[in-house]
Steps between C-alpha positions, in 0.01 A plus 500: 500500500645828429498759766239800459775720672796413276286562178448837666862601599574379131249715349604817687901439399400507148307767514772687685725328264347680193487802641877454582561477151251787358693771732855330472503310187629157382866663563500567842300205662601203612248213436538256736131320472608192229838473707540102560389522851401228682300443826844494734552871396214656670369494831110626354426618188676809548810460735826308337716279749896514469499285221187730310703871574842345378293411200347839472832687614675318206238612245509874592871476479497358180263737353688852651813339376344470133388850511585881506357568861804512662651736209179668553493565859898588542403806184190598763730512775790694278247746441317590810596813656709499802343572849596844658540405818 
């Protein structure tokens, strides 16, 4: 039987999912929902174990390493005025 509360924590990540990727775009997110999870990575639906966040952790690393946001972010930080105090 599947559980009326994990069909509803799964319908509110996609929805937050694709609004995720309306406002940032395909560029800047990280889609981590058909990652080959299994059951031993979370501890719900929601919270990943060790095992799940080293998982996770290795996928966000791969994806800033494959992209210009840390280019990005060291130009923003070049260019913001110093504080006078």
């Amino acid at each position: 039987m599947i559980n009326p509360i994990a069909l509803g924590i799964d319908y509110s990540l996609r929805l937050l999912s694709q609004v995720m990727l309306e406002e940032c775009g395909k560029d800047r997110l990280v889609d981590l929902y058909d990652a080959p999870f299994d059951d031993r990575d979370f501890y719900d639906y929601v919270h990943a174990t060790p095992s799940g966040t080293r998982m996770e952790g290795a996928a966000i690393a791969r994806f800033v390493a494959g992209s210009d946001l840390i280019r990005a972010w060291g130009e923003m930080i070049e260019s913001a005025p110093l504080s006078q105090s």
